[in-house]
VOBA-1610 file (N, C-alpha, C; in pm, whole numbers, padded with zeros to 5 digits, always signed):
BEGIN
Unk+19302+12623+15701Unk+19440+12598+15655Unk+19542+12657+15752Unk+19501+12767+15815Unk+19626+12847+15872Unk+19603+12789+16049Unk+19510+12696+16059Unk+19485+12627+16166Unk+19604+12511+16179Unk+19583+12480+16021Unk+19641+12322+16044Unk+19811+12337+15997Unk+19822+12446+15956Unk+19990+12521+15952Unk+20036+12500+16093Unk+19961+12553+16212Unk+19984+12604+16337Unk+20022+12473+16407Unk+19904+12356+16397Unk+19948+12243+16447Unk+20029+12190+16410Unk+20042+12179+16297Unk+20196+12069+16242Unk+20308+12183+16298Unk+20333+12306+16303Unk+20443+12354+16339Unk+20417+12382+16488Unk+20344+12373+16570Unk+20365+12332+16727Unk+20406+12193+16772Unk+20378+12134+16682Unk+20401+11947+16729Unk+20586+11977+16660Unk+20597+11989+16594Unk+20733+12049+16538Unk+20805+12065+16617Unk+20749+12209+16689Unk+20889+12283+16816Unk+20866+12180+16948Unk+20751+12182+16961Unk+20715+12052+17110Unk+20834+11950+17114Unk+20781+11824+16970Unk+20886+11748+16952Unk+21047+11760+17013Unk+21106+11894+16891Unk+21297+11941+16928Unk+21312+12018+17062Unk+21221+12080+17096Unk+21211+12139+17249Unk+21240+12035+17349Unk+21122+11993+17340Unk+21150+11853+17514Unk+21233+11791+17482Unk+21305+11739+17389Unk+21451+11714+17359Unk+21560+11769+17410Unk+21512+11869+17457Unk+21633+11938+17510Unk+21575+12017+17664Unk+21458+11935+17684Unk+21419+11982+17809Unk+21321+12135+17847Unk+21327+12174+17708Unk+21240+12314+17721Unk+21078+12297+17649Unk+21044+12346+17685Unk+20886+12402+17662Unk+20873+12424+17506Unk+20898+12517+17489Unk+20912+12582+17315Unk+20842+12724+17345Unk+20805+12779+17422Unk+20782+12933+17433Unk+20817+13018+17332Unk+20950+13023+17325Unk+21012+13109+17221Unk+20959+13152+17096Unk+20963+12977+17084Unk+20922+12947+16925Unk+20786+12972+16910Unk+20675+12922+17029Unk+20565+12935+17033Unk+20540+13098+16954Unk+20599+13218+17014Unk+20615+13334+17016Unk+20594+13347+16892Unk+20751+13285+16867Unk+20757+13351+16726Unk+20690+13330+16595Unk+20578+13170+16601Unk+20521+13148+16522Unk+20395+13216+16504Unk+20340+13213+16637Unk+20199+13326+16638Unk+20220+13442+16628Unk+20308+13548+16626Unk+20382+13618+16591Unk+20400+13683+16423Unk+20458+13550+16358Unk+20450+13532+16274Unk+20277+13522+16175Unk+20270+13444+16219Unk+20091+13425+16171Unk+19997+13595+16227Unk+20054+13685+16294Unk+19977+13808+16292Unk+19864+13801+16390Unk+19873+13675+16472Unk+19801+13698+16542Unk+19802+13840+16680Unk+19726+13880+16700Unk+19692+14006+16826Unk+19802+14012+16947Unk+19863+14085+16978Unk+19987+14050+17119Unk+19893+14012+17202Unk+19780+14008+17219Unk+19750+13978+17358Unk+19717+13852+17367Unk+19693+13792+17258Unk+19671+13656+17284Unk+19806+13581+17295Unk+19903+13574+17207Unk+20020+13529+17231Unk+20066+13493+17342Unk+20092+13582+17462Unk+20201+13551+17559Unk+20131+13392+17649Unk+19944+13441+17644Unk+19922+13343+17756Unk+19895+13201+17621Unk+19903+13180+17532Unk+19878+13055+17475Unk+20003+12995+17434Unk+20169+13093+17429Unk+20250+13004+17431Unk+20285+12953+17624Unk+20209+13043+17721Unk+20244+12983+17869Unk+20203+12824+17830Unk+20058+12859+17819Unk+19973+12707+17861Unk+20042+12616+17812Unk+20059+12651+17648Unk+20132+12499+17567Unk+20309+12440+17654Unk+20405+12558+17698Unk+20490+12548+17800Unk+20458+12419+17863Unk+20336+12508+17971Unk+20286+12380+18086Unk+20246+12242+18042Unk+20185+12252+17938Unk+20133+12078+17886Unk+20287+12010+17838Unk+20397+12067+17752Unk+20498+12025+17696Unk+20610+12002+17853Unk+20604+12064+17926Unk+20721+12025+18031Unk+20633+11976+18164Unk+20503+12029+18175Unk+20415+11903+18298Unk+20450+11792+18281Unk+20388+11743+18124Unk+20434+11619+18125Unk+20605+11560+18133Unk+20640+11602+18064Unk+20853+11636+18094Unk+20888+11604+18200Unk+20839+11718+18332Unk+20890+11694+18448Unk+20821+11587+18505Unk+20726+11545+18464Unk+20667+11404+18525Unk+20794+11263+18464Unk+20779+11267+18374Unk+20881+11151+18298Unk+21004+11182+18358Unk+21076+11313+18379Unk+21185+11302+18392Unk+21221+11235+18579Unk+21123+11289+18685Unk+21090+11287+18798Unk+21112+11125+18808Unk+21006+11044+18710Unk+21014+10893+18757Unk+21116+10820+18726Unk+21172+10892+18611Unk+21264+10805+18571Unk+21432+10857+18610Unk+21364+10896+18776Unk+21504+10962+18857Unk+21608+11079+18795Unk+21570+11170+18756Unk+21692+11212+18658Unk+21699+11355+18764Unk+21576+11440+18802Unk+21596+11506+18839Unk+21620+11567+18984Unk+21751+11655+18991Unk+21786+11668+19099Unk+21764+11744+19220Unk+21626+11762+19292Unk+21587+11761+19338Unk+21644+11911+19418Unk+21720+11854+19529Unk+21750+11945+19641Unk+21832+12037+19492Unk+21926+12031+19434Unk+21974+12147+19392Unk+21880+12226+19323Unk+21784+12207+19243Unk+21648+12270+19159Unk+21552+12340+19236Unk+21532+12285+19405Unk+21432+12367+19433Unk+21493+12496+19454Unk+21602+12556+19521Unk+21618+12689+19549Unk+21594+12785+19390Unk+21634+12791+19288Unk+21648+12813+19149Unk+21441+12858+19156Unk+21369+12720+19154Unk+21258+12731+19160Unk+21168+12849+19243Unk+21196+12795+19387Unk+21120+12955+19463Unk+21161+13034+19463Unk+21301+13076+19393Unk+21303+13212+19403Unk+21253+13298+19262Unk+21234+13195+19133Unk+21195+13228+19023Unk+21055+13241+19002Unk+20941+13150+19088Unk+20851+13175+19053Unk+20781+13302+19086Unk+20770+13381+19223Unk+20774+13522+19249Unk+20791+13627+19173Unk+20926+13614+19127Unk+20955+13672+19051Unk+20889+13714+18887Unk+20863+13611+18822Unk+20767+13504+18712Unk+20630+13560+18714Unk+20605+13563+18779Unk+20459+13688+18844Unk+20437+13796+18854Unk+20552+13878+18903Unk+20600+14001+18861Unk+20600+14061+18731Unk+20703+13948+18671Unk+20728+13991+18521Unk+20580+13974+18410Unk+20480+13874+18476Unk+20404+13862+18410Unk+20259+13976+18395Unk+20287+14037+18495Unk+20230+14204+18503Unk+20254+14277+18394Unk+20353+14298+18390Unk+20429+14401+18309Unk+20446+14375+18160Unk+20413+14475+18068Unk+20374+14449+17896Unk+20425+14511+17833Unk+20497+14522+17708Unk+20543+14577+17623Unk+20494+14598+17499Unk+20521+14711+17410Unk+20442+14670+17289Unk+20538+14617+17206Unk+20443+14551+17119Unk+20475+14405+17034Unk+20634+14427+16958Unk+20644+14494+16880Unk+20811+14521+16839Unk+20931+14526+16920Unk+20880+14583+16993Unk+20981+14589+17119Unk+21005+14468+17195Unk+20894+14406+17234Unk+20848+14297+17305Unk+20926+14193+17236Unk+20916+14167+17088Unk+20919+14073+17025Unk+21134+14098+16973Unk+21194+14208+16988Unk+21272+14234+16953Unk+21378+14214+17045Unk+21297+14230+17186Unk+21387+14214+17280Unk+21395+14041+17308Unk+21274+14005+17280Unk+21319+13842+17251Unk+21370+13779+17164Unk+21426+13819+17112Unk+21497+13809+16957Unk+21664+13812+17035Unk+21669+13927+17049Unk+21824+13945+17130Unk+21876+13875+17267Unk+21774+13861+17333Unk+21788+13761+17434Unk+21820+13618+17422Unk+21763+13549+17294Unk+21805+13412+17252Unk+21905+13442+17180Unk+21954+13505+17093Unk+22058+13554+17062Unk+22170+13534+17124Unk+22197+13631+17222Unk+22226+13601+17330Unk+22316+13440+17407Unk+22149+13399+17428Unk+22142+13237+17500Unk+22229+13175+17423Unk+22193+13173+17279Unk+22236+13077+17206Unk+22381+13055+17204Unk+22466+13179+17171Unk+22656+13238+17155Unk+22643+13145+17286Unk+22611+13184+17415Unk+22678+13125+17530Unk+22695+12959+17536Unk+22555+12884+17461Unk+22554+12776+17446Unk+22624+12683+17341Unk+22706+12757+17218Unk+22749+12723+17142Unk+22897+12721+17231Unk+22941+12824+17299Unk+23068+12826+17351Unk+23069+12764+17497Unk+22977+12690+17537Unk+22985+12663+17665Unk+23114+12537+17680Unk+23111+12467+17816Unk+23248+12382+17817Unk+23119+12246+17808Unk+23174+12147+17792Unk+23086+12045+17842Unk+23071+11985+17934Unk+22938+11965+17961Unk+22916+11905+18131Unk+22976+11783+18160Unk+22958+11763+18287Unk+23081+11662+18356Unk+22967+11573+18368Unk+23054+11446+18416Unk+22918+11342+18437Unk+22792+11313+18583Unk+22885+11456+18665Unk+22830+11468+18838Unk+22852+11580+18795Unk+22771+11608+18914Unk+22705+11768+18936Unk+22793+11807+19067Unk+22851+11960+19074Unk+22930+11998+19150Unk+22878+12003+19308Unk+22945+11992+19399Unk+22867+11962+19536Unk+22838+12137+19553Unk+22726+12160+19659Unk+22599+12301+19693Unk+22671+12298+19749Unk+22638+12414+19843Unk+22672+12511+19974Unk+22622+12615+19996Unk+22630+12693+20061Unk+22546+12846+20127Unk+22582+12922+20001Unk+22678+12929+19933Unk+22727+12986+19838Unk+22669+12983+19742Unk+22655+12846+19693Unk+22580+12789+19596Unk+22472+12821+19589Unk+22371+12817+19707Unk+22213+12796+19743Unk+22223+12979+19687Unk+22345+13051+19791Unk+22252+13207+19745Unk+22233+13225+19561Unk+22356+13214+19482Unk+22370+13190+19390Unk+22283+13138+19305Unk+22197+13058+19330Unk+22106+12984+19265Unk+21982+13073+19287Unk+21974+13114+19406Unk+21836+13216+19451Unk+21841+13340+19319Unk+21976+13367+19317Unk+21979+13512+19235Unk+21992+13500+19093Unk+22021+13354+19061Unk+22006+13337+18914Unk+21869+13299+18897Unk+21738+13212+18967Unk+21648+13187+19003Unk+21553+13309+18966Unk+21554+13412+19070Unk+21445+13592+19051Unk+21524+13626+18891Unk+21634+13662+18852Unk+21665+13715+18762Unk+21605+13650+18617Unk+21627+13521+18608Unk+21579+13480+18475Unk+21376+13470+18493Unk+21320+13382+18632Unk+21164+13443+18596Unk+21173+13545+18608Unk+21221+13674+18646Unk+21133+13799+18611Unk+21168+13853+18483Unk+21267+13793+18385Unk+21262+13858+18269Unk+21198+13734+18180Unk+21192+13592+18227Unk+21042+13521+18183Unk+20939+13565+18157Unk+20888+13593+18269Unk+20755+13638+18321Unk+20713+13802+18201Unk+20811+13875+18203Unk+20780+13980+18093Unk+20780+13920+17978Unk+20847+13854+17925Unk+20838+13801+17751Unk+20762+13699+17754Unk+20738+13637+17862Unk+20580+13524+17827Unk+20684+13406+17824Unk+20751+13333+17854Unk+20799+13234+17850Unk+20866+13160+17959Unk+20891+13011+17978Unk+20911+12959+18074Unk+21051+12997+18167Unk+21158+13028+18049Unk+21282+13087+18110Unk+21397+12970+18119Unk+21366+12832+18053Unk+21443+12726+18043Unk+21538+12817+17933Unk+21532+12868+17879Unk+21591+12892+17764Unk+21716+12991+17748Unk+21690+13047+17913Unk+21832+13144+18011Unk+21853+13051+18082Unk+21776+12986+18177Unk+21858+12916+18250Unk+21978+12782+18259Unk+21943+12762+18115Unk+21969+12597+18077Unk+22117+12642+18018Unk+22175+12766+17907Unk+22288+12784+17928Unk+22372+12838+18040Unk+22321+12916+18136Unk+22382+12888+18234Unk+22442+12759+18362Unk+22315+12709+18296Unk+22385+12554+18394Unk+22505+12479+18336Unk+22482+12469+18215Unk+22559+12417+18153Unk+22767+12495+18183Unk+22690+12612+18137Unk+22841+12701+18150Unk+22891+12685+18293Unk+22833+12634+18375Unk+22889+12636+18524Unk+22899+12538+18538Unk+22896+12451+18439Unk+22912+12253+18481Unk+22821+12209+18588Unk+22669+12304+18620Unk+22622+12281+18684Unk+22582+12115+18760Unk+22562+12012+18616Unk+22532+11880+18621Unk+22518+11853+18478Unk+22507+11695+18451Unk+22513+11670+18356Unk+22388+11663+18254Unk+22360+11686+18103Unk+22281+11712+18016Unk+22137+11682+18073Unk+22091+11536+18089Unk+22016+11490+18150Unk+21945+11545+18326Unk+22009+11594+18382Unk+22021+11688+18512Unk+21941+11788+18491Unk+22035+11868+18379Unk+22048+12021+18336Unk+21883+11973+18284Unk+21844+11907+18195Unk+21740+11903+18055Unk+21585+11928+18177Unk+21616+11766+18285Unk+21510+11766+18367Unk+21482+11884+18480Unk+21589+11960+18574Unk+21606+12078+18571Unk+21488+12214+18488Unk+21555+12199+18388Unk+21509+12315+18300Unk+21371+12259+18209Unk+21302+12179+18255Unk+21178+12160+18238Unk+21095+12171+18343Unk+21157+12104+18503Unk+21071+12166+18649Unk+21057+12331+18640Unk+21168+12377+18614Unk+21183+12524+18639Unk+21075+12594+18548Unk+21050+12530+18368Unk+20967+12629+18273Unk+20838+12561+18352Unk+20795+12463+18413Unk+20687+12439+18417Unk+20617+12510+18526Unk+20683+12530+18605Unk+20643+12624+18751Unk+20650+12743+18737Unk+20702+12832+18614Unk+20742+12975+18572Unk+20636+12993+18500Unk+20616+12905+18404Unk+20495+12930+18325Unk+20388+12962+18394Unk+20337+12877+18519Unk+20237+12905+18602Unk+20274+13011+18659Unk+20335+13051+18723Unk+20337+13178+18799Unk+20328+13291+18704Unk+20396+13273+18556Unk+20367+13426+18459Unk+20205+13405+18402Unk+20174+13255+18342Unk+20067+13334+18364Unk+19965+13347+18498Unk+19957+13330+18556Unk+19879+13372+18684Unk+19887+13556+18689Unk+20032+13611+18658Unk+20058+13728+18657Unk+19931+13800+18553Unk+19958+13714+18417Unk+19884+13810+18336Unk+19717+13789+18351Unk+19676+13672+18431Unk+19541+13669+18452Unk+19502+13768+18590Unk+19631+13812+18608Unk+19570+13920+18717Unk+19577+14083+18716Unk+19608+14082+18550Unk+19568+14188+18510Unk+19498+14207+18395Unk+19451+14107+18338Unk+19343+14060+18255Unk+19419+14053+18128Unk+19352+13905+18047Unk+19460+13873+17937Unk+19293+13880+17831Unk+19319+13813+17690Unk+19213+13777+17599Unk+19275+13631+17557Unk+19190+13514+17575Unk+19257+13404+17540Unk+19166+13327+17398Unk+19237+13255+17326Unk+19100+13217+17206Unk+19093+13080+17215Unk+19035+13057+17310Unk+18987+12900+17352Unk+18935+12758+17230Unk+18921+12827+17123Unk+18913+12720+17044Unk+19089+12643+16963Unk+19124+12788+16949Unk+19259+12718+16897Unk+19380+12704+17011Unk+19337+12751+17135Unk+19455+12707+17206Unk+19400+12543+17259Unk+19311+12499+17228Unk+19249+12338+17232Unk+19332+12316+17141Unk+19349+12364+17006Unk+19385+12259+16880Unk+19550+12248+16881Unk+19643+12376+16951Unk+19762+12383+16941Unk+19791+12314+17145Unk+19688+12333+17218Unk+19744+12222+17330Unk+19760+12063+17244Unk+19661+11999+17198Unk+19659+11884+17182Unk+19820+11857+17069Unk+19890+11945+16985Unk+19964+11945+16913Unk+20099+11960+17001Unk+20092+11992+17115Unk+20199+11982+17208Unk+20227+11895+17330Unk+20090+11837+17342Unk+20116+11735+17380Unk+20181+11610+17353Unk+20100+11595+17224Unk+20219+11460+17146Unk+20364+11512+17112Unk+20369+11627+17034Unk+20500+11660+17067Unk+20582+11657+17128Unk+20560+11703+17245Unk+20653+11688+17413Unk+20657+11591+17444Unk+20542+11491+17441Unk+20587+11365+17487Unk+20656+11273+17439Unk+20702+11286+17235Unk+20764+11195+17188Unk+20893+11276+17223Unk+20925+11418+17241Unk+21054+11429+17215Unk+21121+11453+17394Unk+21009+11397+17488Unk+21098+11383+17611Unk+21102+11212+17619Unk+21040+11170+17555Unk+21106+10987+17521Unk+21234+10933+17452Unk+21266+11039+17313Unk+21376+11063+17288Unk+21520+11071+17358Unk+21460+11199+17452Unk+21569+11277+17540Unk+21589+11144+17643Unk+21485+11044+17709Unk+21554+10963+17825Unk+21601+10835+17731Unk+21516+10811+17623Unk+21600+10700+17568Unk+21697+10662+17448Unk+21704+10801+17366Unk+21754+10795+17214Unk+21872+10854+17264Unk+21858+11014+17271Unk+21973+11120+17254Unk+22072+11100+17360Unk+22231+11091+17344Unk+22324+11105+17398Unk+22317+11253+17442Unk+22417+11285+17561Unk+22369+11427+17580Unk+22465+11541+17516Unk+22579+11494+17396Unk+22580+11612+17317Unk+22513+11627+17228Unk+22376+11581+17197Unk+22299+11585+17099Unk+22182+11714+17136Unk+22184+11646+17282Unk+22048+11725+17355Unk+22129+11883+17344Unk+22248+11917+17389Unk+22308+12043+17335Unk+22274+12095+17225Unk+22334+12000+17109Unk+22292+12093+16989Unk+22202+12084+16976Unk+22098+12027+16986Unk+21969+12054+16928Unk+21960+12201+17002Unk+21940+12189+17123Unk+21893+12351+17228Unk+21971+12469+17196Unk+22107+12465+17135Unk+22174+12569+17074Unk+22117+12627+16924Unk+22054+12561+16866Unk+22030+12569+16729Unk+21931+12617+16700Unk+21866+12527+16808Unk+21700+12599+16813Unk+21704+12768+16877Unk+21782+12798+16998Unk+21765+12900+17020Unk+21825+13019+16909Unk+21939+13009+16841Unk+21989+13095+16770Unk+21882+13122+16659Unk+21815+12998+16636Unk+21751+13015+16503Unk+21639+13106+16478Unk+21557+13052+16629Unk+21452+13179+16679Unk+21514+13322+16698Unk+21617+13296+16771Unk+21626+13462+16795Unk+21661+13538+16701Unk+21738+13466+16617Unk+21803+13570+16487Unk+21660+13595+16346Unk+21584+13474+16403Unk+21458+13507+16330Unk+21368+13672+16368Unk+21362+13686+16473Unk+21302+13740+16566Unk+21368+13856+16548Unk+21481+13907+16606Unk+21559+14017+16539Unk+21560+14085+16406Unk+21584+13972+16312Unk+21524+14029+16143Unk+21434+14046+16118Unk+21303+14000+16151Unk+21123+14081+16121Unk+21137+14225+16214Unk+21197+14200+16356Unk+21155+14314+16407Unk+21230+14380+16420Unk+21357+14435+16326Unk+21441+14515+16377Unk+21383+14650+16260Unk+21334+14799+16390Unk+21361+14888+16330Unk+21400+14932+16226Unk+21309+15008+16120Unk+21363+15027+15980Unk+21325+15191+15957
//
């Protein structure tokens, strides 16, 4: 029973996630989390599901031209390094789980107040490129510590800078969780993780269909103030979840 809880609520976050271009990490978190499962299994079984929910993402989004290429890679190498780093480094679970709580928190205020994106993306420069490098290391290495792809910092910041438009930003911030994910976990397999190979089979296959109906959505249903709120809503909802189980008593 508490198997088949897990799948219907991973196909769940998969689904409203790639809708908005993210993985579902967060949520991943907070549901196994929730269910009591062990910290150590957590961080690397919400990576993997990440990678299956935005692999496929950034594949769809890639063919069907959306994503922008030269501006995404600098963002990318300088995050995945970093993403590796962070994925070393462990916290215990309250803390861990508290500080991800406040961090979407966080995400979310900025994304509720952001301006809305324009329909072009602002022209790069040396300026730009460093800029992107240092927002790039900063969000994977505090990825890489909470176990998650990092779409979920980076995607209100694009937005708040009119970086490009929804569709840009969405495909963007699915290259970026999908290459972060790999590099954090690579981190934690190199300092040894515990993974439970039967149910991260049953919750991959539950994120697969997920991700893939709700990045079909995102290129052919959702207008892109939709793809906003959904990614604002979802993040507040987790984090303020996340904050109330684990806040200090």
């Amino acid at each position: 029973m508490e198997t088949l809880w897990l799948f219907m609520a991973f196909f769940v976050v998969a689904l409203l996630y790639a809708s908005a271009g993210f993985g579902g990490g967060s949520s991943y978190l907070a549901v196994l989390a929730l269910a009591g499962l062990p910290a150590g299994i957590i961080r690397p079984i919400a990576l993997i599901c990440n990678l299956v929910v935005t692999g496929g993402g950034s594949y769809a989004f890639a063919r069907a031209g959306v994503t922008p290429w030269r501006r995404a890679l600098p963002l990318v190498a300088a995050s995945m390094p970093a993403a590796f780093l962070g994925g070393r480094q462990a916290l215990p679970r309250e803390q861990y789980l508290l500080l991800l709580g406040g961090l979407l928190l966080l995400a979310g205020i900025l994304m509720v107040f952001r301006p809305a994106p324009r329909d072009t993306a602002r022209a790069g420069g040396a300026a730009a490129g460093a800029v992107a490098v240092g927002i790039g290391g900063v969000v994977g290495f505090v990825s890489g510590v909470l176990g998650i792809g990092g779409g979920i910092f980076l995607s209100p910041i694009l937005f708040l800078t009119r970086w490009a438009h929804a569709r840009a930003i969405a495909a963007t911030t699915s290259l970026f969780i999908v290459l972060n994910s790999a590099a954090g976990l690579a981190g934690q397999f190199s300092v040894g993780i515990d993974l439970d190979l039967s149910l991260t089979a049953v919750l991959v296959l539950a994120v697969l269909v997920g991700g893939w109906l709700g990045t079909r959505l995102t290129l052919e249903r959702f207008p892109p103030h939709v793809i906003q709120k959904v990614a604002a809503a979802l993040i507040l909802l987790v984090g303020l979840r996340l904050v109330w189980t684990n806040w200090p008593t």
